[in-house]
C-alpha positions in Angstrom: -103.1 277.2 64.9 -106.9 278.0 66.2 -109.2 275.5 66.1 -112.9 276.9 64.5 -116.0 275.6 63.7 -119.6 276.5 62.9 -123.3 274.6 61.8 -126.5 276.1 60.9 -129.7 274.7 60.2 -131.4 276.2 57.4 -134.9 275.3 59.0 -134.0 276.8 62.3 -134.0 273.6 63.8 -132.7 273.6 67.5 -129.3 271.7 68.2 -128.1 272.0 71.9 -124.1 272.3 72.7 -123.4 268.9 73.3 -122.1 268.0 69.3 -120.3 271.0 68.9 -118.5 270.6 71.9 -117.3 266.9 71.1 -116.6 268.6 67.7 -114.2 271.4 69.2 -112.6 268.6 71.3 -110.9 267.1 68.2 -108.9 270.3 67.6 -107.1 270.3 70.9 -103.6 270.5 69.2 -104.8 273.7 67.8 -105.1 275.5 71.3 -102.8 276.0 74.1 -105.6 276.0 76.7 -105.8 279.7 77.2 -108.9 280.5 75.7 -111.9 278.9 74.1 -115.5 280.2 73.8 -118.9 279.2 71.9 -121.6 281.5 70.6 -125.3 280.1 70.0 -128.2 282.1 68.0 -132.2 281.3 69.5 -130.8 280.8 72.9 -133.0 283.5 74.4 -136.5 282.8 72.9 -138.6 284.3 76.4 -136.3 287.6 75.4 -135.9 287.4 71.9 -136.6 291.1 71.5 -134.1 292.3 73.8 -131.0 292.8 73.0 -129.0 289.8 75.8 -126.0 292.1 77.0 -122.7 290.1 78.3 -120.9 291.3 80.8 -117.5 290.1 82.7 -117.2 292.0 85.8 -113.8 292.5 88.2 -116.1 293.4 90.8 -119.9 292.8 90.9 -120.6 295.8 93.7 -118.3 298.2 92.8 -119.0 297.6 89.0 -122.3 296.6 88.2 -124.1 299.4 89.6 -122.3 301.9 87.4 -123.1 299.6 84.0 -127.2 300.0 85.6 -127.0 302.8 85.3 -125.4 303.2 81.7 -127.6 301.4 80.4 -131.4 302.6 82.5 -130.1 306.1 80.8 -131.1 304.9 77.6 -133.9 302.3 78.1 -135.2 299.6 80.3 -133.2 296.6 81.6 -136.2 293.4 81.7 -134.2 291.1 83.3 -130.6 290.7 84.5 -129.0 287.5 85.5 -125.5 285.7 86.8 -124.9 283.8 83.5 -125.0 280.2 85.5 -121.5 278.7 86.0 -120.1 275.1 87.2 -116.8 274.8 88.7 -114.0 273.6 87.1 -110.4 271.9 87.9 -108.5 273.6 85.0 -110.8 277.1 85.2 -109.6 279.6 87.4 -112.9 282.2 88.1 -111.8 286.0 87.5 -114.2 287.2 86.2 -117.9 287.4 87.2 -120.3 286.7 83.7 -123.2 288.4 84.0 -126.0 289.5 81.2 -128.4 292.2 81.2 -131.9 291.7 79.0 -132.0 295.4 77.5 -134.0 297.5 75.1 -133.7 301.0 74.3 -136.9 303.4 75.2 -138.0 306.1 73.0 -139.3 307.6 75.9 -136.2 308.5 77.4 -134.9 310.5 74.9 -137.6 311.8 73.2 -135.4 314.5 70.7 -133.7 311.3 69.3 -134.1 309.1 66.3 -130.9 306.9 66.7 -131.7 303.4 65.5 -132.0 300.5 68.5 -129.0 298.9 67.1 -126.7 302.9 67.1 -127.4 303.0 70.8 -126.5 299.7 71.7 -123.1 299.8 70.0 -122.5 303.3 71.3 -123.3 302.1 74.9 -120.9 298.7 74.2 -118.1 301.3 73.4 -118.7 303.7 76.5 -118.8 301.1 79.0 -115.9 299.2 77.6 -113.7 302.6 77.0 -114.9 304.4 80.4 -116.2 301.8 83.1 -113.0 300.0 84.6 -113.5 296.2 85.4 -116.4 295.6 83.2 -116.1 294.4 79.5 -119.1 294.0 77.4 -118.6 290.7 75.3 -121.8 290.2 73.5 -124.8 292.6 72.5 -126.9 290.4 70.5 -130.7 289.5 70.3 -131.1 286.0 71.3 -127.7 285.0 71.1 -125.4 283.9 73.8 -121.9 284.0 73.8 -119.6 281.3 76.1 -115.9 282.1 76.5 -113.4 281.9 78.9 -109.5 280.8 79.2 -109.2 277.4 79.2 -109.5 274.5 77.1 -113.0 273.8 74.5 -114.2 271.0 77.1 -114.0 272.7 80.4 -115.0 276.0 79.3 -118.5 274.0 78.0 -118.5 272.2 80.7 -118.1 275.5 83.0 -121.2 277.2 81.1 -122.9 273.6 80.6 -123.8 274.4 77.4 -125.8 271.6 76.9 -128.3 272.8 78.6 -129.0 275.6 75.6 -130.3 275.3 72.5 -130.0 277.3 68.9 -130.1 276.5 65.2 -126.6 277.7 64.8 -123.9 277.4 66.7 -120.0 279.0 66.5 -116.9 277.3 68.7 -113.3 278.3 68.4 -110.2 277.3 70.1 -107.6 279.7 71.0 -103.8 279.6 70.4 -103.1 282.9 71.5 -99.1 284.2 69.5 -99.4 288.1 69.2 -102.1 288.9 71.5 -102.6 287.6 75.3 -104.6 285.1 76.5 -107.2 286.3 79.0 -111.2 286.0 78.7 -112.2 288.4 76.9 -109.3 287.9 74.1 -110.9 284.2 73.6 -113.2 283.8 70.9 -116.6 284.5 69.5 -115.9 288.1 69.4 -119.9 289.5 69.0 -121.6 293.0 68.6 -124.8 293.2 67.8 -126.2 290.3 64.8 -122.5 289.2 64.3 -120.2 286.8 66.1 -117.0 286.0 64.7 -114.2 282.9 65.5 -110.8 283.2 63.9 -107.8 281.2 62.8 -104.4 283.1 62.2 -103.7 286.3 61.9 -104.6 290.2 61.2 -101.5 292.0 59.9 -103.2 295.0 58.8 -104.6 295.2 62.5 -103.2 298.7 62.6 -104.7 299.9 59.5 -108.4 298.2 59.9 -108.3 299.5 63.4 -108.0 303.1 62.5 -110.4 302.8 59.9 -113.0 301.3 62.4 -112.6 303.8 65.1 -113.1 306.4 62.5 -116.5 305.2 62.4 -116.7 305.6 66.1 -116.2 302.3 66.9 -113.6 301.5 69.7 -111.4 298.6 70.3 -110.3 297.2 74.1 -110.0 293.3 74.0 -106.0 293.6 72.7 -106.4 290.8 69.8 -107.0 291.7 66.3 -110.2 289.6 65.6 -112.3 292.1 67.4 -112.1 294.8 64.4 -113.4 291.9 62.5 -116.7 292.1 64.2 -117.0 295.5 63.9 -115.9 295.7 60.0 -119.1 293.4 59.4 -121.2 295.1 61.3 -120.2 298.6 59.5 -120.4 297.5 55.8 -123.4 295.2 56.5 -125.5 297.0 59.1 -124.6 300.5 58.5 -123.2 300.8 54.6 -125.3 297.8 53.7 -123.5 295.6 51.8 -124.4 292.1 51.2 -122.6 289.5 52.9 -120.5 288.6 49.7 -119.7 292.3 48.5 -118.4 292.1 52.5 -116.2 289.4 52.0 -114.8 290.9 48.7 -113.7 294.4 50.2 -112.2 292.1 52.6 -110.5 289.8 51.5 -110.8 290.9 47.3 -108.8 289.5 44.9 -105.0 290.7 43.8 -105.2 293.9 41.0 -103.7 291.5 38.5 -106.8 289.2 38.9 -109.0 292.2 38.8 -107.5 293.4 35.9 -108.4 290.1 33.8 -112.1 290.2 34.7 -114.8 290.9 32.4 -115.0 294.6 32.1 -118.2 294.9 34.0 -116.8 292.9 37.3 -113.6 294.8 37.0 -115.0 298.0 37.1 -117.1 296.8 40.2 -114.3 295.3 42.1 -111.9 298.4 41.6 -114.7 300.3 42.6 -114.6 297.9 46.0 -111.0 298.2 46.2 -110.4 301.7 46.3 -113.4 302.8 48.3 -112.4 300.0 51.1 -109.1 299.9 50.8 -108.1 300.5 54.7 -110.9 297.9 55.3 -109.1 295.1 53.4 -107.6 292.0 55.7 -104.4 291.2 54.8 -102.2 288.3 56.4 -102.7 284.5 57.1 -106.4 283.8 58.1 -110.0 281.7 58.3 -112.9 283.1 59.3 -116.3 281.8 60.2 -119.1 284.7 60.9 -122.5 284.6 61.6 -125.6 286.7 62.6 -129.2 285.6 62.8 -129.9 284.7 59.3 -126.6 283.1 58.0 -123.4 281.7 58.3 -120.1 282.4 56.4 -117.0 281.1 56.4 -113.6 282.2 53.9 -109.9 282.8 54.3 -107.6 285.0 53.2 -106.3 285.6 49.2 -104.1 282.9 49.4 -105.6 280.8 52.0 -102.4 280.4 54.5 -105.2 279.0 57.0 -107.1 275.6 56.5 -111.0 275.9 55.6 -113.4 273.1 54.6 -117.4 272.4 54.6 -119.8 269.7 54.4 -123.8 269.6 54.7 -126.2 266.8 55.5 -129.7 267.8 55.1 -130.2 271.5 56.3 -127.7 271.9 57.5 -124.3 273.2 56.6 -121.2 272.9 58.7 -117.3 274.6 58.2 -114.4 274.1 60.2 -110.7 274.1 60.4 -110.4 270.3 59.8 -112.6 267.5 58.7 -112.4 265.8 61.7 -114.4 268.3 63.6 -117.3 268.0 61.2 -117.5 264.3 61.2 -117.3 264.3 65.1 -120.3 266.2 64.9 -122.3 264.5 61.8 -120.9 261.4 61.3 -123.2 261.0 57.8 -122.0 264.4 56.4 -121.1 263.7 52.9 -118.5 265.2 50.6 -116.1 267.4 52.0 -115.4 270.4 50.3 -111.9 272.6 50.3 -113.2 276.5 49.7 -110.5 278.2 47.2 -108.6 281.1 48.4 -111.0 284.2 49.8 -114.1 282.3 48.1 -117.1 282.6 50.5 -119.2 279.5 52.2 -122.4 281.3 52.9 -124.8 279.2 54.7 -128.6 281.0 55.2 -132.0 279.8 56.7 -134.8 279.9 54.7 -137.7 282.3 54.5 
């Protein structure tokens, strides 16, 4: 039932909220007004090198001083801010949404070589496994992530995010079935590069989620799109994939489609198969994902989720309905219907 939708310009060309949040508007049916959320890439360029943490809080004094603390263990916060809200009729405030602008220092743990990126994702998991009433949505570089419960409108409206700019932009609307609806269950789940929006459903939740905390990785938002996020980020980012091998352990194709490939791409794809087998996504879905340099969008094997795309100059757009896109760019031309777990991959240039 979710509502998703995603643009990037290849050219890096700044867009500001106000087109995808028309855009997201048309999908109203597809939500139930308990959750909604936008993420933006090159909304931070004054702190573009630091990684732009997202915090709700329960409690600002009680809470926030322990998450300092967390974090001035393992570098230097540059700036921390309230994330500027706007009241709103149909949003009830629970949460206080705060972001710290954060970089790891090598000075401060001189015996260590952990990557940047390792000690940000292990701080995500400690806060968000040991710190009660704070929940670290988004860990990004110059991105911004915009969610709350309520409908696409007033949670934009409640950020104002017309008032940022980036040259790609994700917006989902949330039907919440298996999974509750709160704020940090609504969509773009983020760590790191990647931000993810989602239509449907994970069955294999159990299995991918195992899998993913094998790698140390911990999941706490209660809805099964988060192990998405952290799926890409481990074959990308830490096995280093590319995006379509990615998509292909997956969301790969059936063994007797494998098993009628040319010898050489069968051999490749059983190889994919049995060595991420607990990785693969199984049940009705569409996903559109994105980090700094592209944008993807694909569904599952049999495509039990809508999916379609359309470009205009450079710029490439994928959502769960036509509608959407031409809401946004009314001149878009052909629209294009993705077959069944084949990838729209979307990148800037250069």
């Amino acid at each position: 039932m979710c509502g998703i939708i995603g643009v990037i310009d290849r050219t890096r060309q700044c867009m500001d909220g106000t087109g995808i949040r028309a855009a997201l508007s048309q999908m109203d049916e597809r939500g139930s007004g308990e959750g909604a959320g936008y993420a933006v890439y090159g909304a931070f360029p004054d702190f573009k090198d630091y990684y732009a943490v997202h915090v709700f809080f329960d409690n600002l004094h009680e809470t926030k001083p322990l998450v300092e603390e967390e974090l001035s263990k393992w570098g230097i916060i540059e700036h921390q801010e309230a994330i500027p809200t706007y009241d709103q009729p149909n949003i009830r405030k629970v949460h206080f949404p705060w972001r710290f602008f954060f970089k790891p220092d090598s000075h401060l743990m001189p015996w260590s070589t952990t990557p940047a990126d390792d000690i940000v994702t292990h701080l995500v998991m400690k806060i968000n496994s040991s710190i009660p009433g704070a929940l670290v949505y988004a860990s990004g570089k110059n991105v911004a992530v915009f969610k709350a419960s309520g409908w696409p409108e007033d949670v934009a409206d409640f950020y104002r995010i017309q008032d940022y700019k980036g040259y790609l932009w994700l917006g989902h609307n949330r039907y919440p079935t298996n999974t509750p609806g709160w704020w940090g269950g609504a969509h773009p789940f983020n760590l790191l590069h990647w931000s993810v929006v989602h239509n449907g459903e994970i069955t294999s939740y159990g299995t991918n989620r195992r899998y993913i905390e094998s790698y140390g990785y911990r999941c706490s938002m209660y809805t099964d799109t988060e192990v998405v996020a952290y799926l890409f980020d481990l074959l990308i980012r830490r096995h280093g994939l590319s995006i379509e091998t990615a998509v292909k352990a997956l969301a790969p194709p059936f063994w007797d489609e494998i098993d009628q490939m040319p010898e050489r791409d069968k051999e490749i794809m059983r190889a994919i198969r049995l060595t991420y087998g607990s990785a693969l996504m199984n049940g009705p879905f569409a996903i559109v994902v994105a980090n700094h340099d592209s944008m993807v969008g694909f569904t599952d094997r049999i495509k039990l989720r809508p999916l379609v795309s359309g470009e205009l100059g450079n710029r490439l757009y994928i959502s769960s309905e036509e509608a959407a896109i031409r809401t946004m760019e009314p001149d878009v031309g052909e629209i294009i219907m993705p077959k069944a777990g084949e990838p729209v991959i979307g990148r800037v240039r250069g």
